[in-house]
C-alpha positions as CSV (number, residue, x, y, z in Angstrom):
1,X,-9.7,-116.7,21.5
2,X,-12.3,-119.2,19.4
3,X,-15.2,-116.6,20.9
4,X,-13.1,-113.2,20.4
5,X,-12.3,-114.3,16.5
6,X,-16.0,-115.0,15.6
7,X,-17.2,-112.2,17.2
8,X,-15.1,-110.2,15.0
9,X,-16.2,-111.8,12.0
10,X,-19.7,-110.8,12.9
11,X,-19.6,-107.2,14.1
12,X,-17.1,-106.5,10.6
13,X,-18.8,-108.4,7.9
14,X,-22.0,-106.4,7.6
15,X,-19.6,-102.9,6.8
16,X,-17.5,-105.5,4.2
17,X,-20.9,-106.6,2.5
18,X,-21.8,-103.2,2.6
19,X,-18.8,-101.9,0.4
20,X,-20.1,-103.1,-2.7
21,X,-24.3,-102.7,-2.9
22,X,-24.6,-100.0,-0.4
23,X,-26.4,-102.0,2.1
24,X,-25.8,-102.2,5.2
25,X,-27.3,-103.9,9.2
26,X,-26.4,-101.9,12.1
27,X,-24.8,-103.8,14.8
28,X,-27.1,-106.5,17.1
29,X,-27.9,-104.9,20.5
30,X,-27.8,-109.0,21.5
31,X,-24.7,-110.1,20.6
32,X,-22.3,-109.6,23.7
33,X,-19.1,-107.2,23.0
34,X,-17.0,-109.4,25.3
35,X,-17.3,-113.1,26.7
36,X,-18.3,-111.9,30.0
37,X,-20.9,-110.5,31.6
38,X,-23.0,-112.3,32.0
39,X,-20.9,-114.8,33.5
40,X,-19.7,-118.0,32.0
41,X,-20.6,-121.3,33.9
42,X,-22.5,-125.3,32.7
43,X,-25.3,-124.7,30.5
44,X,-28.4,-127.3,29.5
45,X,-31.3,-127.6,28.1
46,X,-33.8,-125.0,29.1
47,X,-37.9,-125.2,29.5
48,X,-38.8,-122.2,30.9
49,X,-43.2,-121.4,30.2
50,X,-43.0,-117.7,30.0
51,X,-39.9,-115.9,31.3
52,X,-40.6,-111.6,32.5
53,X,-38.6,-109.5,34.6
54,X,-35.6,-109.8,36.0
55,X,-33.9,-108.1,39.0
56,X,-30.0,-108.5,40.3
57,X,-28.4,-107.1,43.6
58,X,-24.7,-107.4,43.0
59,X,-23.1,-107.6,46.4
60,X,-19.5,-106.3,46.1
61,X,-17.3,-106.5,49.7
62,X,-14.2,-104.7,49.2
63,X,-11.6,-104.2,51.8
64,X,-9.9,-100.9,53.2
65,X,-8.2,-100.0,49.6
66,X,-11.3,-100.3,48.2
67,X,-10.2,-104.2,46.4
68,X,-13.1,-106.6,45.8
69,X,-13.0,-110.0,48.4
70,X,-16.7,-111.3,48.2
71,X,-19.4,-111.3,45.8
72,X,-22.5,-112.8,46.3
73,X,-25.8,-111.9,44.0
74,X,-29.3,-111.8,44.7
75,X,-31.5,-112.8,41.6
76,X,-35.0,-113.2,41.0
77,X,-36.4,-113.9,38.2
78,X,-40.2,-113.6,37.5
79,X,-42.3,-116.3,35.8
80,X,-45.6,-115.3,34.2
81,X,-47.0,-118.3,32.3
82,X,-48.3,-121.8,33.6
83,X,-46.1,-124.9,32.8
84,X,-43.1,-127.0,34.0
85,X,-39.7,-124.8,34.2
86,X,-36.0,-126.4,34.5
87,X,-33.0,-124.3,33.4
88,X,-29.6,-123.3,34.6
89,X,-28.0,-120.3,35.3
90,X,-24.2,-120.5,35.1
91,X,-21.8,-118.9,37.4
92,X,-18.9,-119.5,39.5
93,X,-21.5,-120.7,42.2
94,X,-19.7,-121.8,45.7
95,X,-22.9,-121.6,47.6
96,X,-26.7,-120.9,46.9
97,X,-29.8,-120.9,49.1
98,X,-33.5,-119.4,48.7
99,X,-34.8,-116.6,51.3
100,X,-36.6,-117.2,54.0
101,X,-40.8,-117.8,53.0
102,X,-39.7,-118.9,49.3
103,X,-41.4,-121.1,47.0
104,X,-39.1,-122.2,45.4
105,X,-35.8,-123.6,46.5
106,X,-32.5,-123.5,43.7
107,X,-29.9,-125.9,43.2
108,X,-26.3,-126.2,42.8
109,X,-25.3,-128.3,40.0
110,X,-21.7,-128.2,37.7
111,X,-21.0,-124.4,38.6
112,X,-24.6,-123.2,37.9
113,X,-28.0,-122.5,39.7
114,X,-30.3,-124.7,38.5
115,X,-34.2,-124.4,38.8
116,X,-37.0,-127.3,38.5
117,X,-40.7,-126.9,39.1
118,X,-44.0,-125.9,38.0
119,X,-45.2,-122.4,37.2
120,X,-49.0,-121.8,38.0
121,X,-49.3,-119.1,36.2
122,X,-47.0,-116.7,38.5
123,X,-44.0,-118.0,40.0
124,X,-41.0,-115.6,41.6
125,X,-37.3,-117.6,41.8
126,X,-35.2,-116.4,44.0
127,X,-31.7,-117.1,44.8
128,X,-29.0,-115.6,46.7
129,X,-25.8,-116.7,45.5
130,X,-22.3,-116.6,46.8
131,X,-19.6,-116.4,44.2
132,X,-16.0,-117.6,43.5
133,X,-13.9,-113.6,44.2
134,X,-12.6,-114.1,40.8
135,X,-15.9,-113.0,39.2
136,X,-15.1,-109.4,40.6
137,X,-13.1,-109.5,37.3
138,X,-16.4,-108.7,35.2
139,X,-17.8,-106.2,37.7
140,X,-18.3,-102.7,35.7
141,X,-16.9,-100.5,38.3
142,X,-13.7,-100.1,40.1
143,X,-13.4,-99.1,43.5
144,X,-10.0,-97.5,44.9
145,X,-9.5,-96.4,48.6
146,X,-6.0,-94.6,48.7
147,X,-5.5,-93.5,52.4
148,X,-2.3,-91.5,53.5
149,X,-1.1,-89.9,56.7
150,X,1.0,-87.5,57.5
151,X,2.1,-86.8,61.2
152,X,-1.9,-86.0,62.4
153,X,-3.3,-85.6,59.4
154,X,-5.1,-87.6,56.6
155,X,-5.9,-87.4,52.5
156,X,-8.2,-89.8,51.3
157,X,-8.8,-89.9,48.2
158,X,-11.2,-92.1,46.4
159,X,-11.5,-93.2,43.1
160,X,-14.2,-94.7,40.7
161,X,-13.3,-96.0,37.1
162,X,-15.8,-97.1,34.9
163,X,-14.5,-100.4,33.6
164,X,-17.1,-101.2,30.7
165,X,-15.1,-99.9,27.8
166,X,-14.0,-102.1,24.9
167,X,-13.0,-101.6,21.8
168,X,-15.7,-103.3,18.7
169,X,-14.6,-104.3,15.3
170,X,-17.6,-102.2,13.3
171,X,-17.6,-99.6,10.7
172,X,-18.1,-95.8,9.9
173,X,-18.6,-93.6,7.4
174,X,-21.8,-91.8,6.0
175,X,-25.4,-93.4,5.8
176,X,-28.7,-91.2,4.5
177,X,-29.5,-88.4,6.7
178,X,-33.4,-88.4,6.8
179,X,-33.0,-92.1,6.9
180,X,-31.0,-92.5,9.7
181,X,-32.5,-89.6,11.4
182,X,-35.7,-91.7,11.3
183,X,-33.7,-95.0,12.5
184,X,-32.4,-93.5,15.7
185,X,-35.8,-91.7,16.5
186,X,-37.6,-94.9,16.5
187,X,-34.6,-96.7,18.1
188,X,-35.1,-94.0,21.0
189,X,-39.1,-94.5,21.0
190,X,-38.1,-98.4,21.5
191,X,-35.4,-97.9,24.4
192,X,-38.0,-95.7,26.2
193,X,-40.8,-98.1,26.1
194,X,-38.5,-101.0,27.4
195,X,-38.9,-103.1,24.2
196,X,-36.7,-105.2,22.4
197,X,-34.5,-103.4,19.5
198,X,-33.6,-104.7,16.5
199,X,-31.2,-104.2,14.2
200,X,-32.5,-102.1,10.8
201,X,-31.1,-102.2,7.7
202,X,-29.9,-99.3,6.4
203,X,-28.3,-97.3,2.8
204,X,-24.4,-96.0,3.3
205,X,-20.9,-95.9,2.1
206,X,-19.2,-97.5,5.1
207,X,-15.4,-98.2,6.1
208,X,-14.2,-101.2,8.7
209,X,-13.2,-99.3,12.3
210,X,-12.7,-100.5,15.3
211,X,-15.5,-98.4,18.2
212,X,-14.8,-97.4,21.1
213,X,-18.0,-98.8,23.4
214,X,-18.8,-98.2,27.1
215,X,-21.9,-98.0,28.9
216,X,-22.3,-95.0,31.7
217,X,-23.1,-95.6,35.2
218,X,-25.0,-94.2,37.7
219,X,-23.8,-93.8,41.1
220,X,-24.5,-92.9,43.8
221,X,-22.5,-93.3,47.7
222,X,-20.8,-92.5,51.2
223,X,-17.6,-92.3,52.9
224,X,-18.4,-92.6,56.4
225,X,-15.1,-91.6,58.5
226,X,-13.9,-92.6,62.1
227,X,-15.4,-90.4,65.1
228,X,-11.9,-89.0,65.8
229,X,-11.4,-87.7,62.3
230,X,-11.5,-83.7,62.5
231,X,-11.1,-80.5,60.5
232,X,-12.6,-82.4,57.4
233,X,-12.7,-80.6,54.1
234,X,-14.2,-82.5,50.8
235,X,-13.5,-82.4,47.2
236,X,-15.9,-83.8,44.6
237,X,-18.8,-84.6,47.6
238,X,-20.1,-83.0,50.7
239,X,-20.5,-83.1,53.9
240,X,-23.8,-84.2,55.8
241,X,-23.9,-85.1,59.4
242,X,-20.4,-87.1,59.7
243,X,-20.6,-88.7,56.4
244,X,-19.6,-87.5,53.0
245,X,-22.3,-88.3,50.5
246,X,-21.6,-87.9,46.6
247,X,-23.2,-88.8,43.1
248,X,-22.6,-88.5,39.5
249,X,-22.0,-90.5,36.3
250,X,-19.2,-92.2,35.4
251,X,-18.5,-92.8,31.2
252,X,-20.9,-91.2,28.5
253,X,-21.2,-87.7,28.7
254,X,-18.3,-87.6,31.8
255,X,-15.5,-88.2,32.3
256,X,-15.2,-92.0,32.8
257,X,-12.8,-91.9,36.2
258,X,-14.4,-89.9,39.5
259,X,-12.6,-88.5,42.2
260,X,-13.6,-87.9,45.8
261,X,-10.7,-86.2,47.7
262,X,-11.0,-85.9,51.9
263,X,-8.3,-84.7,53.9
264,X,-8.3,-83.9,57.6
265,X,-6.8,-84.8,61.0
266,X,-7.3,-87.8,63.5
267,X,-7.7,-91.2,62.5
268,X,-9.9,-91.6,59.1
269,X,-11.0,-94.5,59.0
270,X,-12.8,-94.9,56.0
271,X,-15.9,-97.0,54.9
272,X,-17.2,-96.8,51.8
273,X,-20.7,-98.0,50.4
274,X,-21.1,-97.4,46.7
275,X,-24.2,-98.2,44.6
276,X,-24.0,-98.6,40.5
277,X,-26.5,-99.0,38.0
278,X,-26.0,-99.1,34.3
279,X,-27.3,-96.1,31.9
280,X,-29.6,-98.1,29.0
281,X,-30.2,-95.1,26.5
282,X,-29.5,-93.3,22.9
283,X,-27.6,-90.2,22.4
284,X,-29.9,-87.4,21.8
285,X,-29.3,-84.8,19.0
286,X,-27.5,-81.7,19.4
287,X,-29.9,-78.7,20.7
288,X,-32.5,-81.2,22.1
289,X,-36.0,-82.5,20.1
290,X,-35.8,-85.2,17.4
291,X,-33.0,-85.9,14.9
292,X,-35.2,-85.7,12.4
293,X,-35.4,-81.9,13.7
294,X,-31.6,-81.7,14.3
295,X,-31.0,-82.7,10.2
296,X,-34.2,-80.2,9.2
297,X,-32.6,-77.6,11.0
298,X,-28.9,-78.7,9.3
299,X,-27.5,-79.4,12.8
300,X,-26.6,-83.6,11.7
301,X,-25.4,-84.9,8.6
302,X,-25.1,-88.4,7.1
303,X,-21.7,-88.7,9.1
304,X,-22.8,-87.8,12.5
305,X,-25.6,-89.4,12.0
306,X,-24.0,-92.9,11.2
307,X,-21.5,-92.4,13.5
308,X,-24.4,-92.1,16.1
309,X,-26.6,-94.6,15.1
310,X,-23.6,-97.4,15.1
311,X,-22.7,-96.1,18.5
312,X,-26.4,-96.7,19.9
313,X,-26.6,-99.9,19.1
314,X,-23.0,-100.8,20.8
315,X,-23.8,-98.7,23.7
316,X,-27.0,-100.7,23.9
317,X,-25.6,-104.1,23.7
318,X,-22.8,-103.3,25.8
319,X,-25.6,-102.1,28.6
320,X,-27.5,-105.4,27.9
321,X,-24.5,-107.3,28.9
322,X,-24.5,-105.1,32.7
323,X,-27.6,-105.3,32.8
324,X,-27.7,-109.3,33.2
325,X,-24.8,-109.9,35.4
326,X,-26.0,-113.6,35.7
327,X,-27.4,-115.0,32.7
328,X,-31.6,-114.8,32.8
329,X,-34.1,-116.7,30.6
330,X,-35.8,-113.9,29.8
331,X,-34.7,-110.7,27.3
332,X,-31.9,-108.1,28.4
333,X,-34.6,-105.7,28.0
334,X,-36.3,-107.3,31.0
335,X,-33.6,-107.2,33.0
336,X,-31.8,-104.5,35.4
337,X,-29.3,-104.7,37.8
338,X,-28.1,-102.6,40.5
339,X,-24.3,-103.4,41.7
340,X,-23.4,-102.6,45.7
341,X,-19.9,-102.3,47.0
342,X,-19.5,-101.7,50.7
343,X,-16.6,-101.9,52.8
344,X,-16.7,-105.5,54.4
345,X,-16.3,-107.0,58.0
346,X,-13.5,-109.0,57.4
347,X,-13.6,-110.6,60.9
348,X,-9.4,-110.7,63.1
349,X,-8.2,-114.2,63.8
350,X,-8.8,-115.4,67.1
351,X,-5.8,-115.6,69.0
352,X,-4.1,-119.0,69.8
353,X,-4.4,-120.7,73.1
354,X,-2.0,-123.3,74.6
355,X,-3.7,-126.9,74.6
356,X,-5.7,-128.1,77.6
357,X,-4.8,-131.6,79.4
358,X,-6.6,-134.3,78.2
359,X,-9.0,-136.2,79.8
360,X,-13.1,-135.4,80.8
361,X,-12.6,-132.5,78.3
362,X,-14.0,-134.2,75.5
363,X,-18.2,-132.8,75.4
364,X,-17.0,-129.5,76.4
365,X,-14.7,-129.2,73.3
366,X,-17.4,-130.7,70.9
367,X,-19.5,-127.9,71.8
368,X,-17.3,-124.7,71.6
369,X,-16.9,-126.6,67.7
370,X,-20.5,-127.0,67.2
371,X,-20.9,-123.0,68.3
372,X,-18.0,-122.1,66.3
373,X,-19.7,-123.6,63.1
374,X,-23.0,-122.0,64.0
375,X,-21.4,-118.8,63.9
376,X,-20.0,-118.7,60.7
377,X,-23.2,-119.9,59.5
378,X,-24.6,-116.9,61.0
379,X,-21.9,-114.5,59.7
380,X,-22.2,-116.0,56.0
381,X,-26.3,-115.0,56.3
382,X,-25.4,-112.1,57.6
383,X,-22.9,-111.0,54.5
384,X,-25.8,-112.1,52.3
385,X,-27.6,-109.4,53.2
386,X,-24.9,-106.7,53.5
């Protein structure tokens, strides 16, 4: 509540300054719209020599209806200068470990990743985490499996909401056309050269109003069925070799909710694999070009062109906060990140045997618990890298 309160305060009070001289800061692409992502953990002090890129896999298992049960992320994070590094990314960690042939191996410290070691002038971290299921509550994407039958046949029907949207305390009204029009031109040069945007200060008679932000998401999938299902017919996809394979955007532009409808006969079966990336960009202007064409040729005014500009700069921070699922050192602008869902193997309970007669059964029953362990080791690797 503390957090939501002074964010508030900060998104409103540049539109209330601006009510009496005119002058006015567009909203911080930096400042986060909600408390998570990225997610909330132990933080300390941090030493890092020269953060770059960052890259997240965000592993999503979800079960037959389509609900999230495990989520594990790989991060790495890439180091470009030469000094000692220690800092701490939070998360609700249960388990961590560092690819095979890595350098550099992570700990696990007060719900947090934490990294100590020397940079030589190039150093890659890498960490593949396993996370408490409760974290599926930031995820920007919602998966939903509905499968029905009827007699022999089947309707599948599969559904992806784009979770991301939030409303922002802001402001609106009508700025300077030519000097907006410039604003959002350059804030379009920055976006597309991968560089950090800040906010410019601009002339306009503004109102408090609470936005409506989301940030678009590419996806892309497949909705494999069982061999026995027949007669398939496919709404909102197609069908290639077995599978049905569909794409799109969900929020911006489109509509923010995506349907996928299958219905056939047999046994369906479904498994679904699902990949997401968030859309970093800036609205372009009506009939294409610049916006400073779009107000020369009177197609933006001072009002479309505020409205625009404020919503650029939420859309942006609301993609910088996807974009770092876990927190990273470095810049949002440096980071990406891709999120996966895929049907999991959600292995049956082995079925209960009656209790042997003691005696000269010892060894053997310390093994069969020594192999059991070993294979849940091996089927916890093996999620990793689902």
């Amino acid at each position: 509540m503390r957090l939501a309160a002074v964010l508030a305060c900060a998104l409103a009070w540049p539109a209330l300054a601006a009510a009496a001289d005119r002058q006015v800061v567009l909203p911080d692409p930096h400042v986060p719209l909600s408390p998570e992502p990225p997610l909330s953990g132990s933080t300390g002090q941090a030493r890092v020599p020269q953060p770059a890129r960052t890259r997240e896999v965000i592993r999503v298992g979800v079960d037959t209806a389509g609900h999230p049960v495990r989520v594990a992320v790989l991060q790495r994070i890439e180091l470009r200068g030469v000094g000692d590094y220690e800092f701490a990314v939070p998360a609700p960690v249960l388990d961590v470990y560092a690819p095979a042939g890595a350098r550099a191996q992570p700990g696990l410290l007060d719900r947090a990743i934490v990294w100590q070691g020397f940079s030589p002038g190039r150093r890659d971290l890498v960490a593949v985490a396993t996370l408490d299921p409760r974290a599926a509550a930031a995820l920007p994407l919602a998966v939903d499996v509905d499968t029905r039958t009827s007699g022999d046949g089947f309707r599948v029907v599969l559904t992806l909401r784009n979770r991301t949207e939030t409303g922002v305390p802001s402001f609106t009204g009508r700025g300077d056309a030519a000097g907006l029009a410039a604003v959002l031109d350059g804030i379009r040069r920055t976006v597309a050269r991968g560089q950090v945007v800040t906010p410019p200060l601009i002339t306009a008679d503004v109102r408090p109003a609470t936005i409506p932000v989301e940030v678009p998401l590419a996806f892309r999938g497949e909705l494999t069925l069982s061999p026995s299902a027949r007669g398939v017919r496919v709404v909102g996809g197609r069908l290639e070799h077995g599978r049905i394979v569909f794409a799109g955007t969900a929020g911006g532009a489109e509509p923010s909710q995506q349907l996928v409808v299958v219905t056939g006969t047999g046994d369906p079966g479904p498994r679904v694999r699902v990949v997401a990336t968030p859309v970093r960009g800036v609205p372009a202007p009506p009939g294409g070009g610049s916006w400073r064409d779009a107000v020369a040729r009177g197609r933006a005014g001072g009002r479309d062109l505020l409205t625009a500009s404020v919503g650029a700069m939420l859309g942006l921070a609301r993609a910088n906060q996807y974009e770092t699922f876990l927190a990273t050192p470095g810049t949002p602008e440096q980071a990406s990140a891709t999120y996966v869902y895929t049907t999991a193997k959600i292995a049956a309970a082995a079925p209960a045997q009656a209790p042997k007669p003691s005696g000269g059964g010892g060894i053997p029953g310390v093994v069969a618990l020594a192999a059991a362990l070993l294979a849940l080791a091996a089927a916890t690797v093996v999620w990793a890298y689902l």
